[in-house]
C-alpha positions in Angstrom: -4.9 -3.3 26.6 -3.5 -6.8 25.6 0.4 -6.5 24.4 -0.1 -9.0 21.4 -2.7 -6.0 19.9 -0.5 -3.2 20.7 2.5 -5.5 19.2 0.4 -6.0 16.1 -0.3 -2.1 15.7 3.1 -1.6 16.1 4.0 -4.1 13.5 1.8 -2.6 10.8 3.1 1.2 11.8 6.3 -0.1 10.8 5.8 -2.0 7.6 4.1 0.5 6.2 4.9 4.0 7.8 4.0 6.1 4.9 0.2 4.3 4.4 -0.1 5.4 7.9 1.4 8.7 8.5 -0.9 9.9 5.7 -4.2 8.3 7.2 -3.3 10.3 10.9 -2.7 13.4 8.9 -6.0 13.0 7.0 -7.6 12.1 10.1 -6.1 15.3 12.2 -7.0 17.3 9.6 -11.0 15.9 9.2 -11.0 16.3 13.0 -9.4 19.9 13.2 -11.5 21.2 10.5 -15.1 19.9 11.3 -14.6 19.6 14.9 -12.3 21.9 15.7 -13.0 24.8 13.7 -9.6 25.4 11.9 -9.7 27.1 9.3 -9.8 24.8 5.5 -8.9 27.4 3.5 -5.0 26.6 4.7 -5.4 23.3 2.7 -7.2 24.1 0.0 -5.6 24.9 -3.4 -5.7 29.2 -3.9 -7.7 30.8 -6.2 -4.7 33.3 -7.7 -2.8 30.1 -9.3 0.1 32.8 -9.3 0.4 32.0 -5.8 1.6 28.6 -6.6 4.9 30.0 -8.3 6.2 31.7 -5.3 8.7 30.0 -3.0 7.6 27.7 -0.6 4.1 27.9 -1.9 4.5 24.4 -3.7 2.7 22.4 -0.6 -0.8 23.9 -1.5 -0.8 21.2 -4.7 -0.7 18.3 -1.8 -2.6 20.0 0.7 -5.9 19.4 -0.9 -5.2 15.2 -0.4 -5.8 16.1 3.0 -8.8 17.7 2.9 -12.2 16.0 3.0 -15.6 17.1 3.5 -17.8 14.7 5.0 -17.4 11.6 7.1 -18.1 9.2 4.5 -15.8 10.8 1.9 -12.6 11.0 4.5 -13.6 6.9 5.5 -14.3 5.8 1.8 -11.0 7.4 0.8 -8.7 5.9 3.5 -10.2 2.6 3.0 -8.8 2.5 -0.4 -5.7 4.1 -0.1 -4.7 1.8 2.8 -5.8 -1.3 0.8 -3.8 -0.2 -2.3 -1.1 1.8 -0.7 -0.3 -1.4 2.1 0.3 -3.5 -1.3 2.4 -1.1 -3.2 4.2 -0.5 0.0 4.8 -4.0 1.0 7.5 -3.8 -1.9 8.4 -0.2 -2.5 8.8 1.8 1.1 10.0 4.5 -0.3 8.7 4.6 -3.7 5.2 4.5 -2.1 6.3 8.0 -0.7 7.0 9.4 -3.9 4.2 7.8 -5.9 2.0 9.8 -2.9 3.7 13.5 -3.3 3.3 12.9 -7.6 -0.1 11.8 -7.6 -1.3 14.0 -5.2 0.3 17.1 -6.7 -0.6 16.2 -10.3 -3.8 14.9 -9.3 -4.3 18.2 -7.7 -2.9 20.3 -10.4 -5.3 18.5 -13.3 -8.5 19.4 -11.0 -7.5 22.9 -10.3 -7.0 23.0 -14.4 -10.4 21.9 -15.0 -12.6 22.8 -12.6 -11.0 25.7 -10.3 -10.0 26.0 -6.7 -13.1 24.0 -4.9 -12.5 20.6 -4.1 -10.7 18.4 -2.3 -9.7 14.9 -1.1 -7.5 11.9 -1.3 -10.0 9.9 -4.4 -7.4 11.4 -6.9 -4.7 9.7 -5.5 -6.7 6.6 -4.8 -7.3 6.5 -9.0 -3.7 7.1 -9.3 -2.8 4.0 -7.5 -5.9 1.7 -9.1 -4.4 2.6 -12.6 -0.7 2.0 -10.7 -1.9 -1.4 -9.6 -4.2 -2.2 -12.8 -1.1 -2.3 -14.9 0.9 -4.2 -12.8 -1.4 -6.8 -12.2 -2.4 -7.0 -15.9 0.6 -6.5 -17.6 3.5 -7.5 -15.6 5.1 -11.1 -15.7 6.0 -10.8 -12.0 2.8 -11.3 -9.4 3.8 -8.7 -7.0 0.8 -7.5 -6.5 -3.2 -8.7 -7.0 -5.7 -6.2 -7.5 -9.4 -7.4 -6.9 -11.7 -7.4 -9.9 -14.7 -6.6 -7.8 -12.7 -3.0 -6.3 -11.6 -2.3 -9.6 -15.1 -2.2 -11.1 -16.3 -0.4 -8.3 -14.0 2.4 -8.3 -14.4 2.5 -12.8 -18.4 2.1 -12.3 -18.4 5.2 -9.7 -15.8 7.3 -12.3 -18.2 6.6 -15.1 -21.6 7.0 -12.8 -20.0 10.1 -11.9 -19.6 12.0 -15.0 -23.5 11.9 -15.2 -23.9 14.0 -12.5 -26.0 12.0 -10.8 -23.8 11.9 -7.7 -22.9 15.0 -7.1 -20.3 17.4 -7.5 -17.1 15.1 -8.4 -13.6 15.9 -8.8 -14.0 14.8 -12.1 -10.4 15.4 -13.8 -8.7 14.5 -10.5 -10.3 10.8 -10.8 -9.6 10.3 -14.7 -6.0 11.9 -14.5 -5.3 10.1 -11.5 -6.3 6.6 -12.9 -4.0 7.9 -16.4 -1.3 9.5 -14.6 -0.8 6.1 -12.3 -0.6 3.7 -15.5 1.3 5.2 -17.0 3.9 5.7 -14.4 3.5 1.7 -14.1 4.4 1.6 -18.0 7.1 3.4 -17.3 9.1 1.2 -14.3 8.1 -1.6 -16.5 9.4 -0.7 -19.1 12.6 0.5 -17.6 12.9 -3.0 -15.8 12.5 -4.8 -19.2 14.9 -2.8 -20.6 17.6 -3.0 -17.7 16.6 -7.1 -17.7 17.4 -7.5 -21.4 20.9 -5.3 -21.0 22.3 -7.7 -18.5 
């Protein structure tokens, strides 16, 4: 294998470890689960939500980013989150890590609310980062990051589509919280920057 393409994977593992670590985990769980024959039900959210108050039980509102059920969902999903999680992490290495354990809990916690223990997937998350990025590249005097139009209506069109019905069974309140929840946690470092800006 040539040394410039390993050099270059090697590079991108690096800038953006946490992008990547949580595409291989998605991908070892897709491939344990459906190939594999592990069980899913160790990812999946439980259906006592008691459960989730006892120690040590807090990983089962993340868990569920991991798990995806077809092909197409797990590829659709991972293309997203590395497009917008490579930008966000380009400037925040660490922040991206956090932004991933809050959406992905919250996102979780708003689905099981809604619509009970069965579903699954990283879309929640991806919302949570669209609504991240939206903000930013709206609202925010500083051009860290650029957010293309024609992804942003794609991902909006397929919320709204979705709520019809017509495409299936959709994780519904994951998607709209996720796409709340991650503007207005842009709103909020905004605002805090303003503020810390105008203090100096």
């Amino acid at each position: 294998m040539d040394n410039d393409f390993l050099q270059r994977i090697f590079r991108a593992l690096i800038s953006h470890p946490v992008v990547w670590s949580v595409i291989f985990l998605n991908i070892a769980a897709f491939v344990g689960i459906h190939l594999l024959g592990v069980d899913f039900a160790l990812l999946k959210m439980p259906a006592d939500s008691d459960l989730l108050l006892l120690p040590f039980y807090w990983w089962k509102m993340i868990t569920p980013a991991f798990l995806h059920f077809t092909f197409a969902h797990l590829a659709v999903n991972l293309y997203f989150w590395w497009d917008f999680g490579s930008a966000i992490e380009s400037y925040h290495r660490w922040r991206m890590l956090v932004i991933f354990l809050i959406a992905a809990m919250l996102t979780s916690l708003f689905q099981y609310w809604f619509g009970g223990p069965k579903f699954g997937g990283l879309s929640g998350v991806v919302f949570w980062l669209l609504g991240y990025l939206m903000i930013h590249s709206y609202w925010s005097s500083e051009a860290r990051f650029h957010l293309r139009k024609f992804e942003m209506l794609l991902l909006l069109g397929y919320m709204l589509v979705s709520f019809t019905g017509w495409l299936g069974p959709s994780s519904h309140a994951a998607h709209l919280g996720g796409l709340l929840g991650g503007g207005m946690m842009a709103v909020l470092e905004l605002t805090i920057s303003k503020w810390r800006n105008s203090s100096k």
